[in-house]
C-alpha positions in Angstrom: 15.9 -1.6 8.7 15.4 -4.4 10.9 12.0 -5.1 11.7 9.0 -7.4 13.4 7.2 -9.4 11.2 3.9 -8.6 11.0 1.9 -11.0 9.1 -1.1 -9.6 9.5 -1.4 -8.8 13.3 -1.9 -5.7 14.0 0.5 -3.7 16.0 0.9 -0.6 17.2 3.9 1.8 17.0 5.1 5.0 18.4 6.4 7.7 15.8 9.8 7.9 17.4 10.7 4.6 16.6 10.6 5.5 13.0 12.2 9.0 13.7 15.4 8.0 15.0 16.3 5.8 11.9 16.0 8.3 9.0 13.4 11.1 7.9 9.9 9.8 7.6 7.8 11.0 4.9 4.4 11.7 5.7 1.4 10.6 2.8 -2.2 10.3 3.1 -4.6 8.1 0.7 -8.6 6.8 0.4 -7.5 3.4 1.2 -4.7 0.9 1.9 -4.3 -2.8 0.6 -1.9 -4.9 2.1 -2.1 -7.7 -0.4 -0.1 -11.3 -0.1 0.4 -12.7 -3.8 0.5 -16.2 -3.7 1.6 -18.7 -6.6 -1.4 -20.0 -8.9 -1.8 -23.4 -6.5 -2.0 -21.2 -3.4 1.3 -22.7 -1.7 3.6 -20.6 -1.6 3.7 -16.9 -1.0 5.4 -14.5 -3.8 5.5 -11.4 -2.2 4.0 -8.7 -0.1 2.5 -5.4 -1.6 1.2 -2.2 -0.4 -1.5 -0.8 -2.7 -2.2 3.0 -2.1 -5.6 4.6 -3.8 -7.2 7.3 -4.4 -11.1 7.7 -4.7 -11.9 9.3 -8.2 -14.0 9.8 -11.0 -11.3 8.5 -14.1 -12.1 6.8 -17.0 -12.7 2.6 -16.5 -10.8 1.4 -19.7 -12.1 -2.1 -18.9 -16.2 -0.5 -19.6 -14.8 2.5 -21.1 -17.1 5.3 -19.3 -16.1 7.3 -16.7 -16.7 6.2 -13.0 -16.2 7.1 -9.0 -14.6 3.8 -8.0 -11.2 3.4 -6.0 -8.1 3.4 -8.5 -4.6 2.6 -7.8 -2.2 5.5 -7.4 0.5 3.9 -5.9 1.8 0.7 -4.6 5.4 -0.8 -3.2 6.8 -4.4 -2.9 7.4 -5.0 0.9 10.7 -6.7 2.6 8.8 -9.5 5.7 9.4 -7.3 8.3 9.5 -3.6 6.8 5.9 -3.2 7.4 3.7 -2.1 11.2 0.3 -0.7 11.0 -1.8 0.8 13.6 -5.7 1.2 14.0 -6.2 4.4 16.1 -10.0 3.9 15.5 -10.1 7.2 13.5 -7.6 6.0 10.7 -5.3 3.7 9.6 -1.3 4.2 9.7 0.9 2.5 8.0 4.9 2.4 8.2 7.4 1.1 6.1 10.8 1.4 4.6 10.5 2.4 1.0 14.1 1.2 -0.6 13.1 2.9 -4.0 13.2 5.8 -1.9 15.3 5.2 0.3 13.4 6.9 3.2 10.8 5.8 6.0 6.8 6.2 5.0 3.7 6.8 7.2 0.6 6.5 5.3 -2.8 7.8 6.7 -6.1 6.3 5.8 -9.7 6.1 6.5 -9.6 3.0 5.0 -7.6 -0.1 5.3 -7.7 -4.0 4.1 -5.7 -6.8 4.3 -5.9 -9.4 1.1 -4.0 -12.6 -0.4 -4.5 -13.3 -3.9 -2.6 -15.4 -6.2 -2.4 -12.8 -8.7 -0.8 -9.6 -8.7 -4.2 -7.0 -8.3 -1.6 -3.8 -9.5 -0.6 -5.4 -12.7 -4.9 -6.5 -13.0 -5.4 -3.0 -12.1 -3.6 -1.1 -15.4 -6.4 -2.8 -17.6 -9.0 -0.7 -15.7 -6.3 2.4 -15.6 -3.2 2.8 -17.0 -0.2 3.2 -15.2 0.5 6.7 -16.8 -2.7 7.7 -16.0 -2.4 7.4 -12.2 -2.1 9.9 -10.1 0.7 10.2 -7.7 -0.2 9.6 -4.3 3.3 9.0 -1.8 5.4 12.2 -2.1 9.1 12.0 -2.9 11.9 12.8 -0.4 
């Protein structure tokens, strides 16, 4: 999918544009993280990820106890370009080609953010909750 590059701006989108490339799958989540993972000296950006989670009472494995906190169900590295959000004052959309799916995603959202780091927060995030612990936020096609 060709695309605009985003970086950041925020830009709206009609639904048809999406529609006449391929199905569009249709998620919702607490809160979306677009996070830019820079190298260790801050130079150069790595990549581009999309952090989906869910706000739930799990167990912290970092302070081992139980806690309401937002975990990370879900996430996706982003091709510069595949991503456009929109602010419609209510919620948050965002749109982008998943390749491991193969399909078009809208994800709706209360909550949205926009972060660089120069580590990778998903990888940080299995010490508070494992990966296999997770649960499944962005449907399959």
């Amino acid at each position: 999918m060709g695309g605009r590059v985003v970086g950041g701006d925020h830009m709206t989108f009609e639904e048809e544009e999406f529609d006449s490339l391929e199905t569009v799958i249709e998620d919702r989540c607490d809160l979306i993280e677009v996070n830019e993972v820079y190298d260790s000296h801050w130079e150069q950006r790595e990549f581009t990820q999309i952090l989906f989670y869910d706000y739930r009472n799990k167990m912290d494995h970092l302070i081992g106890e139980r806690e309401w906190d937002f975990f990370i169900g879900d996430w996706r590295i982003l091709d510069v370009g595949s991503l456009r959000y929109s602010d419609s004052r209510k919620e948050w959309v965002v749109a982008f080609y998943d390749e491991q799916d193969g399909i078009i995603r809208m994800v709706h959202s209360e909550k949205y953010k926009h972060t660089k780091s120069n580590y990778d927060q998903e990888m940080e995030s299995r010490k508070r909750l494992p990966q296999e612990e997770r649960t499944t936020i962005l449907s399959f096609s």
